[in-house]
C-alpha positions in Angstrom: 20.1 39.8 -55.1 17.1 37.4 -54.5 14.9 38.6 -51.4 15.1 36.8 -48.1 11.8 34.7 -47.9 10.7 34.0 -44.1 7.7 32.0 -43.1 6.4 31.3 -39.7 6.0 27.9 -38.1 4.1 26.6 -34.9 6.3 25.3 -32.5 3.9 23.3 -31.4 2.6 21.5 -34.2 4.4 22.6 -37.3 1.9 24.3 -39.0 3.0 26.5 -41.7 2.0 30.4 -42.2 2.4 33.2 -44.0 1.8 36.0 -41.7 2.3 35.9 -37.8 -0.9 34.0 -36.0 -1.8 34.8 -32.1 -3.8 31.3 -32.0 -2.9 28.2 -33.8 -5.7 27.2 -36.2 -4.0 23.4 -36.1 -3.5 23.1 -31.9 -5.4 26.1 -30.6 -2.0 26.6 -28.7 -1.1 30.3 -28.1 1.9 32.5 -29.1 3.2 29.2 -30.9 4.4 31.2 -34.4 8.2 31.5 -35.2 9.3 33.3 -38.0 12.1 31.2 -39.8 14.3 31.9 -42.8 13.3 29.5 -45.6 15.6 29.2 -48.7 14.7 27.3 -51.9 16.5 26.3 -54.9 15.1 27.6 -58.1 17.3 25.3 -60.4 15.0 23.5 -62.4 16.7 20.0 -63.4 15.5 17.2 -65.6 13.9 14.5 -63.9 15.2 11.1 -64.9 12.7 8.5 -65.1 14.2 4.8 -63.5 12.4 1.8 -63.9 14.4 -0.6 -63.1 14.0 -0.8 -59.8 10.4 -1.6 -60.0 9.2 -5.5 -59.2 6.0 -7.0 -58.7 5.0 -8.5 -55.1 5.9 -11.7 -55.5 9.2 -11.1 -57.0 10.5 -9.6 -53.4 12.6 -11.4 -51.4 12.3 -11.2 -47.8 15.6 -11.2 -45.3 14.6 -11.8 -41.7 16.7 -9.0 -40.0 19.1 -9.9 -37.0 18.7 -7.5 -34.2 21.4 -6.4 -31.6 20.1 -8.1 -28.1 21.4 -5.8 -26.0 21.9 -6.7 -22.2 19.0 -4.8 -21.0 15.7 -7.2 -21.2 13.3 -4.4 -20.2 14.6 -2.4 -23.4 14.7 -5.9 -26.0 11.1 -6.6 -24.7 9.9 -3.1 -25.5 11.4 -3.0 -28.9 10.1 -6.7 -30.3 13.1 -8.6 -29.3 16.0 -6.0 -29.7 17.5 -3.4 -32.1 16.8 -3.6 -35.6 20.1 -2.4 -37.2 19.2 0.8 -40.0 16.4 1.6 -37.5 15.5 5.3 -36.1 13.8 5.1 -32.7 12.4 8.1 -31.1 12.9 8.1 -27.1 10.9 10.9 -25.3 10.3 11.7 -21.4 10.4 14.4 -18.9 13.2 16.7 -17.9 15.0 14.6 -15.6 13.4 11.7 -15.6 16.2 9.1 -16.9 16.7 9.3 -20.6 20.2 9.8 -20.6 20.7 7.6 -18.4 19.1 4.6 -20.0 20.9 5.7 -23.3 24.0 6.1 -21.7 23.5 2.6 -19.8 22.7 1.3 -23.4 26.2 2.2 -24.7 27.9 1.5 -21.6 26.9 -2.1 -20.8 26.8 -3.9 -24.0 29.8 -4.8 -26.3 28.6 -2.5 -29.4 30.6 -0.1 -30.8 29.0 2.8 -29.7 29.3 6.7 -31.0 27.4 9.0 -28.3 26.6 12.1 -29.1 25.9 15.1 -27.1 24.7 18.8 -27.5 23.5 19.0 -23.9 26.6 17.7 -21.8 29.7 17.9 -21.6 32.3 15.2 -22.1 33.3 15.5 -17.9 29.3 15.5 -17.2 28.7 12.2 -19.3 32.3 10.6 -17.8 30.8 11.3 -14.1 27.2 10.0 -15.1 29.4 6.5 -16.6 31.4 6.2 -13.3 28.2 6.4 -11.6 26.7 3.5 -13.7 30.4 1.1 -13.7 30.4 1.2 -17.1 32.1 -2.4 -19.4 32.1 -1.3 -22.8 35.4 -0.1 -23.8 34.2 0.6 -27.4 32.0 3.9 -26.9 32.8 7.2 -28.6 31.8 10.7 -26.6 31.4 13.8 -29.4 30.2 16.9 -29.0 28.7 18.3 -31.9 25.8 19.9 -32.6 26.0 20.5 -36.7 24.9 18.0 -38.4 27.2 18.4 -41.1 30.0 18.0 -39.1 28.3 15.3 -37.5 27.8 12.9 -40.9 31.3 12.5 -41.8 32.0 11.0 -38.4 29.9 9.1 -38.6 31.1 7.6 -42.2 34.2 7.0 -41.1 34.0 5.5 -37.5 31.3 3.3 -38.6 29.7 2.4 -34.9 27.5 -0.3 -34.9 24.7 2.0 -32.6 24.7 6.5 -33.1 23.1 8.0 -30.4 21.5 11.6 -30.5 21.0 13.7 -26.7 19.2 15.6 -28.1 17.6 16.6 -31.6 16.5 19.9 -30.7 20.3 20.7 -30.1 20.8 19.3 -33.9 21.1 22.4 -36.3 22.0 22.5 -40.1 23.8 24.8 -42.2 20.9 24.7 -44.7 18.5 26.5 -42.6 19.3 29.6 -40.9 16.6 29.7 -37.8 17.3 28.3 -34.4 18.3 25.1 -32.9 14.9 23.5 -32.0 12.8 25.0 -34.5 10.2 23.0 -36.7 11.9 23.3 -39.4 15.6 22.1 -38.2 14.1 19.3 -36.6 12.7 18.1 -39.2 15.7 18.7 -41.4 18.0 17.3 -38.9 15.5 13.9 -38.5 15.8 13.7 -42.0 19.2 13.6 -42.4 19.9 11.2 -39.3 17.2 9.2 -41.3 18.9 8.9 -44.6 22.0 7.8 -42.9 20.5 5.0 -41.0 19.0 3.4 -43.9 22.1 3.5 -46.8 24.3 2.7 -43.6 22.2 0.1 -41.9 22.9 2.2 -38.6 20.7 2.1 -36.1 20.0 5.5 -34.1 18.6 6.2 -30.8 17.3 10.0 -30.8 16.2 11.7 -27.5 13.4 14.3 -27.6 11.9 16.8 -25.4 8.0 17.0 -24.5 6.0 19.6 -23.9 4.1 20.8 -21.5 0.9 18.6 -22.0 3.5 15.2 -22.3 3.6 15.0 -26.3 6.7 14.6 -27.9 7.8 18.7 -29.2 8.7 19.5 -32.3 6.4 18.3 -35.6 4.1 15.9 -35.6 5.6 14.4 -39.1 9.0 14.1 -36.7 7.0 11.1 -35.2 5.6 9.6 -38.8 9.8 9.9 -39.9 10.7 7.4 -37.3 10.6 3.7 -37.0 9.9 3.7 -32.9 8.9 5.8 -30.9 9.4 5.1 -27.3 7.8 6.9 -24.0 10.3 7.2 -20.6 7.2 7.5 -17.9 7.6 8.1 -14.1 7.3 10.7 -11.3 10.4 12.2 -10.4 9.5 11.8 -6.4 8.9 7.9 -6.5 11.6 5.2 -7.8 9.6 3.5 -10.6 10.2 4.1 -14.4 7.8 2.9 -17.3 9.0 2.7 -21.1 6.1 2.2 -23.3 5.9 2.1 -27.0 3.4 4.1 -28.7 4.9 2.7 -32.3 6.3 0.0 -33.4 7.2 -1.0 -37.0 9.3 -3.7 -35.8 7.3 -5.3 -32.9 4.2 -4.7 -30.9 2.9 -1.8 -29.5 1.6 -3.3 -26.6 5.1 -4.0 -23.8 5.9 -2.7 -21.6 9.6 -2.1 -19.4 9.8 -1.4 -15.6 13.0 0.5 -14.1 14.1 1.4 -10.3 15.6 4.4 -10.5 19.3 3.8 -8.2 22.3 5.4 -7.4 24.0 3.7 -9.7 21.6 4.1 -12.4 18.7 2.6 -13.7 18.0 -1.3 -12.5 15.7 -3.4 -14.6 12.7 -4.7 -12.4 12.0 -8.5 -14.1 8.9 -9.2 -11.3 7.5 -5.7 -10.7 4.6 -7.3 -8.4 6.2 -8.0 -5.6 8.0 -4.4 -5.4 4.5 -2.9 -6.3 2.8 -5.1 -3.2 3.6 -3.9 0.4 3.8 -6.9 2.6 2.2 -6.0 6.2 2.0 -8.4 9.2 -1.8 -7.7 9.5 -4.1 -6.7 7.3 -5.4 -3.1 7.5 -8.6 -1.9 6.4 -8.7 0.9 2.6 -6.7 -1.7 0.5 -6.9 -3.7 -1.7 -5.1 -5.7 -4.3 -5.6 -5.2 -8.5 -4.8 -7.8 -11.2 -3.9 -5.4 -13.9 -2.4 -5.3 -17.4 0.2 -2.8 -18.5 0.3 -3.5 -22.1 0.9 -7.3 -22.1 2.4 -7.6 -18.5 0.3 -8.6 -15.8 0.4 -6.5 -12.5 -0.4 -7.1 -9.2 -0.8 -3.2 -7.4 -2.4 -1.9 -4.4 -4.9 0.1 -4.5 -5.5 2.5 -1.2 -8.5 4.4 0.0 -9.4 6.6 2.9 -13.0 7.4 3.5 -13.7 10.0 6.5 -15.4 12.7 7.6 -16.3 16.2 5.6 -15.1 19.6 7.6 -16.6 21.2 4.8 -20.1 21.4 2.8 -18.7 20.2 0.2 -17.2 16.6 0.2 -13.5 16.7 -0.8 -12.5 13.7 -3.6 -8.8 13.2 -4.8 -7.4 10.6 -7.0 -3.6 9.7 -7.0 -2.7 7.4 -10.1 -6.3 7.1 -10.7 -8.6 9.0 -13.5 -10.8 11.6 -10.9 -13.7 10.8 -13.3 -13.6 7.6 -12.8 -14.0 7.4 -9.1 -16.7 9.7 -9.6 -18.5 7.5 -11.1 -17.6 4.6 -9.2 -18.9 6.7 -5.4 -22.2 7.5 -7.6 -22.5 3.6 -8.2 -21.8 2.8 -4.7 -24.2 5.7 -3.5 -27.4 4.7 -5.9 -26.8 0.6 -5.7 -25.3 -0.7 -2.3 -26.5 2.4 -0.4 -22.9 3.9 0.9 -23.8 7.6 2.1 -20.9 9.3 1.1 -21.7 11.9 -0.3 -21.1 13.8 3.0 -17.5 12.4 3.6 -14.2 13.2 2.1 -12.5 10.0 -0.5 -9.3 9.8 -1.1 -7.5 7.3 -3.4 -4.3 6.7 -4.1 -2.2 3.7 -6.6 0.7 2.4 -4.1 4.5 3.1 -6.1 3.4 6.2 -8.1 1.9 4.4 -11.1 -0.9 5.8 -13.0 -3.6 3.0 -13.8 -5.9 3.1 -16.9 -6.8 -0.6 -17.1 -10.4 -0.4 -15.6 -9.6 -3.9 -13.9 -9.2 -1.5 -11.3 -13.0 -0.7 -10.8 -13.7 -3.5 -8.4 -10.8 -3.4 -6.3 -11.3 0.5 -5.9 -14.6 -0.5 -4.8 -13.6 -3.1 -2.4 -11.1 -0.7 -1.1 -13.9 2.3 -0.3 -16.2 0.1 1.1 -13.8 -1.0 3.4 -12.6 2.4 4.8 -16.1 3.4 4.7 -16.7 0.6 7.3 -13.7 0.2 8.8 -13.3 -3.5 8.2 -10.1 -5.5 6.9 -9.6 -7.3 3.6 -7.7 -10.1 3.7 -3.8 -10.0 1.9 -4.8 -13.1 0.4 -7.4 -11.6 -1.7 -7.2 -9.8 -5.0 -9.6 -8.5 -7.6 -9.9 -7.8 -11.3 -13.0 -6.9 -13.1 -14.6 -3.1 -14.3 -17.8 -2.0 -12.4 -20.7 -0.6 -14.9 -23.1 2.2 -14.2 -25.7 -0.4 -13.4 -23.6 -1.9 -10.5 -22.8 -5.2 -12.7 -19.5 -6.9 -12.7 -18.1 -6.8 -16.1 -15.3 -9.0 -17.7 -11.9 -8.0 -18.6 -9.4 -9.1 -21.2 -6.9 -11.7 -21.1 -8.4 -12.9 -17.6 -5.6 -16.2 -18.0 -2.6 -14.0 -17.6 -4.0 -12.1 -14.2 -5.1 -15.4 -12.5 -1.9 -17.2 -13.1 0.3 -13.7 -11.9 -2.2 -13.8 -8.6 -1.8 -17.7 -8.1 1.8 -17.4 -8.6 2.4 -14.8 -6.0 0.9 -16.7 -3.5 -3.2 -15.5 -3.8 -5.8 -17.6 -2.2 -8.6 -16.0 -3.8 -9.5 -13.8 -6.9 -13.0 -12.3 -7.7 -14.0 -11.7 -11.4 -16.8 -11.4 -13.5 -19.3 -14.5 -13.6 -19.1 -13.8 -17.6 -15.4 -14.2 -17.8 -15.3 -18.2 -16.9 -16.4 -18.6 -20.4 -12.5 -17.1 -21.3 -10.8 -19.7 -19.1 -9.9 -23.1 -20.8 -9.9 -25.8 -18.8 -7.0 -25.5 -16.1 -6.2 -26.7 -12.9 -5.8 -23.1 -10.7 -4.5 -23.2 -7.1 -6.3 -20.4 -6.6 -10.1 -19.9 -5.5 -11.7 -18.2 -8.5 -14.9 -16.6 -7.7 -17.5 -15.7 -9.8 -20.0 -12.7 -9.0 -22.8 -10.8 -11.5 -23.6 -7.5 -9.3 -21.6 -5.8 -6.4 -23.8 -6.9 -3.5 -22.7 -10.5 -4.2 -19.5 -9.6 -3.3 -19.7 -7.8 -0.8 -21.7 -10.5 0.7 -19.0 -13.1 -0.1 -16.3 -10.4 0.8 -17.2 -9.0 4.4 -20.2 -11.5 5.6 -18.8 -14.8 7.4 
């Protein structure tokens, strides 16, 4: 009888061991190490050599590939222009922040034949989460399986034009005798829904968990396996949902989709700026309005900031949506060039609908936003912003200034400060908008507040 060989795996990154490890060398995560029942074939076989398959470069044809365009514009933007059938797409998020219910939408609303499969739910859960949606598609199959070898033949013989997996960690396989969710069934389990998707020409949706820090769990070659691999973003108390790519072999990596999480399910948000924007009779003084890019999609968002008095020795500074850091440096700028004292007062900033911003676009509206609280005096609806802010207290330029100018002018924006350097990125155009031009700070805050 051949002895049992175990090795242990980190759950966190998939590194293999041979002995039990406190610390991971690979993550420097802790108490990560699973032991895990490994069992190899020692039949040796001949290898057969075939070159028949083998062409040179230009002896390749290439097909153009028809995608499924599904109903859902957010999702065919995000992908490239739709579903490429034989693909595997990887589609990540929170614990409760929508997944299956933008799969199940998926299945639901456009006429594919569909097989859904579920280890998490139960068939009475997923019917209540369809009522809730008003589902059309008469042609989508529920299963609850979690074996994968009892999942294959199913799949073989219903022949569904779209498999989807909630989740792969609930995926095990007879080969492998450690527990659902390990490294090793993962990537066992991947790479078996992998090999079916490309002899089939099936594409497959596959949910996965994250974990704690907001990466995908399970191995890292679980993410080189795929085709896609999509990121569900959002905070649970606010309405608005983010699907970002962070790969892409079909399409760019640079789209973006925007959902409003409803009662009824997840609605696609085609003009997200004027949800983003709170309209007020008068203006009010700490906001200000941002010209940002979220991948490719320009955003108009407000940014709000309250500047008041310390209780404390120590000045308080929070950031809501906003990198802390950041807006550390930005009150050091404002402190050392235009002479706000504010180091004794508290700063508090927040990005209006939950959002979290990274496009530093958002540097001089932060600004203009501060310096108004600090002084208690109004910026006008009307006006909008979008350039970074360097140590030095110079304006800098920002990318793809075209696209920002014509989402502010088409929203209804009578003015737009940028970067004097970024006129030389504008072809000639006839704007609607005032587009003003400024080198250093106190130039606009000159052209901003002064009459």
């Amino acid at each position: 009888m051949s002895k049992v060989k175990t090795t242990y795996y980190c759950q966190n990154c998939g590194m293999q061991s041979v002995k039990w490890l406190g610390k991971c060398p690979s993550c420097g995560e802790w108490n990560t190490f699973a032991e895990e029942i490994v069992h190899k074939d020692k039949k040796k076989t001949n290898l057969i050599v075939n070159t028949e398959h083998i062409k040179l470069i230009h002896q390749i044809s290439l097909n153009e590939e028809e995608r499924y365009t599904t109903k859902d514009e957010e999702l065919n933007r995000v992908l490239g222009g739709g579903i490429v059938p034989g693909s595997l797409i990887l589609f990540g998020g929170e614990p409760g922040i929508g997944k299956s219910t933008l799969m199940l939408q998926t299945a639901l609303q456009n006429n594919l034949k569909v097989l859904y499969v579920s280890g998490e739910e139960s068939e009475q859960q997923i019917l209540l989460r369809a009522k809730r949606i008003s589902y059309q598609n008469k042609e989508c199959y529920i299963l609850n399986e979690t074996v994968i070898q009892n999942l294959i033949p199913v799949i073989e013989q219903l022949k569904p034009q779209l498999v989807i997996i909630d989740s792969i960690q609930t995926l095990t396989t007879n080969v492998l005798e450690s527990a659902p969710g390990s490294v090793s069934q993962v990537r066992e389990c991947a790479a078996e829904l992998m090999r079916v998707a490309k002899t089939s020409n099936i594409p497959f949706f596959i949910i996965g968990h994250i974990t704690k820090d907001g990466s995908l769990a399970g191995p890292k070659v679980l993410e080189h396996m795929v085709d896609t691999v999509l990121q569900f973003e959002g905070d649970q108390h606010y309405l608005y949902r983010i699907l970002r790519t962070t790969k892409n072999r079909f399409g760019s990596t640079n789209e973006i989709g925007i959902y409003e999480m409803q009662g009824s399910g997840l609605r696609q948000v085609s003009n997200p700026s004027e949800i983003l924007l709170n309209q007020r009779d008068e203006a009010v003084s700490g906001v200000a309005i941002a010209a940002i890019l979220e991948g490719n999609r320009p955003l108009m968002i407000e940014t709000q900031a309250l500047v008041a008095a310390s209780a404390y020795a120590t000045a308080q500074r929070s950031a809501t949506g906003f990198d802390l850091r950041r807006l550390s440096m930005l009150l050091a700028v404002l402190e050392k060039k235009y002479g706000l004292k504010l180091y004794q007062k508290d700063v508090f900033v927040n990005i209006a609908g939950g959002l979290k911003i990274e496009d530093p676009a958002t540097d001089l509206a932060l600004a203009a936003a501060i310096t108004s609280s600090n002084y208690d005096i109004p910026i006008s609806q009307k006006v909008c912003f979008s350039a970074e802010v360097g140590l030095t207290g110079e304006i800098r330029p920002v990318n793809k200034i075209e696209q920002r100018i014509s989402e502010a002018e088409k929203l209804g924006f009578e003015k737009i400060f940028i970067s004097q350097n970024s006129f030389k990125n504008i072809h000639s155009k006839s704007y609607h908008i005032h587009i003003i031009g400024v080198n250093k700070m106190e130039e606009m805050f000159q052209k901003l507040f002064k009459p």
